[in-house]
C-alpha positions as CSV (number, residue, x, y, z in Angstrom):
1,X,-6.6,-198.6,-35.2
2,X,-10.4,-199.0,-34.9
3,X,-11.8,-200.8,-31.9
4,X,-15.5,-201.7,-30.6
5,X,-15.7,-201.9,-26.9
6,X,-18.6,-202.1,-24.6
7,X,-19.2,-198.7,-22.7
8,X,-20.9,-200.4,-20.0
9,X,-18.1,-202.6,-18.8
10,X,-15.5,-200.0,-18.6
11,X,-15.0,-196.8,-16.5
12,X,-16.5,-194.5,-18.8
13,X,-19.8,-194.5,-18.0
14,X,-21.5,-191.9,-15.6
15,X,-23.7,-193.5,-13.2
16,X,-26.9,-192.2,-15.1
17,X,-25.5,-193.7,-18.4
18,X,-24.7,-197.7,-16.5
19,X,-27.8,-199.0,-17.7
20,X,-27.4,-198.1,-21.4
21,X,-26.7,-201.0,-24.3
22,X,-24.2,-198.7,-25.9
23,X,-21.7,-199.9,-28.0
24,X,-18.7,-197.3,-28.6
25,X,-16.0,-197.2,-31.6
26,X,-13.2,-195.4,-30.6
27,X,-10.1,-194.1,-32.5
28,X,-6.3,-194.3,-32.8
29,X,-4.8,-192.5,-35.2
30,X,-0.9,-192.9,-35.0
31,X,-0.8,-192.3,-38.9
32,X,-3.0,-189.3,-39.3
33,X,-5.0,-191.2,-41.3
34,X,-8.6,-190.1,-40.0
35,X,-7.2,-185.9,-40.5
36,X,-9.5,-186.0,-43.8
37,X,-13.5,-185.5,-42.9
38,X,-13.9,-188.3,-45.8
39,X,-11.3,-191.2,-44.1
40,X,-13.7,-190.8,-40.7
41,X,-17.0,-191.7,-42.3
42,X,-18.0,-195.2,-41.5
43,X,-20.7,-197.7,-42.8
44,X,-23.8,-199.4,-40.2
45,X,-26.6,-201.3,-40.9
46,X,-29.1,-198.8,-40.3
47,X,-32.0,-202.2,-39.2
48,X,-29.1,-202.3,-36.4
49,X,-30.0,-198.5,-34.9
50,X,-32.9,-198.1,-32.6
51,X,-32.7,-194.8,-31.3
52,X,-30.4,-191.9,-30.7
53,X,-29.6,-190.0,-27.7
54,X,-29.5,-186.3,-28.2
55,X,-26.9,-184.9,-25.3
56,X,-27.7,-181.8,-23.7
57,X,-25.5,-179.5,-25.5
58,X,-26.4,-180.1,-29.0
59,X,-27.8,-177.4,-31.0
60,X,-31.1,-177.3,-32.6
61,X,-29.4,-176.8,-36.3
62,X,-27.6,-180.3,-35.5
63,X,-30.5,-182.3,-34.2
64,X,-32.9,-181.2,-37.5
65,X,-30.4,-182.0,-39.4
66,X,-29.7,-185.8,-37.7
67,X,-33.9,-185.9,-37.8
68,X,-33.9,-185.5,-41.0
69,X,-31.5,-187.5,-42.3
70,X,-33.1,-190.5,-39.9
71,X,-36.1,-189.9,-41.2
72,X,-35.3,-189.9,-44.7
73,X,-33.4,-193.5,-43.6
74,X,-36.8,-194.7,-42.3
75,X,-39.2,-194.2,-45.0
76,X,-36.4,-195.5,-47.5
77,X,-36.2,-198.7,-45.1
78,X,-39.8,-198.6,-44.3
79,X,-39.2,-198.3,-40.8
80,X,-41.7,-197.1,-38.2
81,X,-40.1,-198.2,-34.7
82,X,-37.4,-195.6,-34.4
83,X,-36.7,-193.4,-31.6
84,X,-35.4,-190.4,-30.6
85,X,-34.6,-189.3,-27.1
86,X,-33.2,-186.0,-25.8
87,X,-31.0,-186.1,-22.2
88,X,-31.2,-183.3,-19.9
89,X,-30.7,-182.3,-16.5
90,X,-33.3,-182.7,-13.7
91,X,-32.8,-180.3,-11.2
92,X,-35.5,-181.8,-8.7
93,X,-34.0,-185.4,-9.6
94,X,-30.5,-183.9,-9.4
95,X,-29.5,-185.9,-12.2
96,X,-29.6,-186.4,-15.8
97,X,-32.7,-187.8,-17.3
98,X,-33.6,-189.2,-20.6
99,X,-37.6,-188.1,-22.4
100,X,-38.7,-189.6,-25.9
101,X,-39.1,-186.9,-28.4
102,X,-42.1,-187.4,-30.5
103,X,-42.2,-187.4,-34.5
104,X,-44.1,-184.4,-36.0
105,X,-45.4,-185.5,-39.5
């Protein structure tokens, strides 16, 4: 079973995370239906994405790669409004925090 659910109304969300507009699809897989890397791949509007969050522990190979292929998205779409943001941990704020990464060209 796929099912949308709004992060922000349940008890998922980390206090740093309540303001956020996420939307989040989660899983069931009582069939083993999703064991094939080609049975989890799902289709989006891409006009619908704004921006991604990077989380703090993904690696730099990843992140190029999820540039790139956003990029690539962008010009196809001619798109010039998306974003990028990274989260990290403040330690004189003592919590996570969220920067804008800029585009190189």
């Amino acid at each position: 079973m796929i099912q949308w659910r709004n992060s922000a109304s349940s008890n998922i969300k980390l206090k740093d995370w309540e303001n956020e507009r996420e939307q989040r699809l989660t899983f069931s897989d009582d069939f083993n239906s999703f064991n094939k890397l080609e049975n989890r791949k799902l289709k989006y509007k891409f006009e619908d994405l704004e921006a991604i969050i990077f989380g703090m522990k993904i690696s730099m190979d990843d992140k190029a790669k999820i540039i790139e292929i956003i990029e690539s998205k962008c010009k196809a779409n001619n798109r010039t409004d998306f974003k990028f943001y990274q989260a990290y941990y403040s330690a004189s704020a003592g919590s996570m925090q969220i920067m804008e990464l800029t585009m190189f060209a």
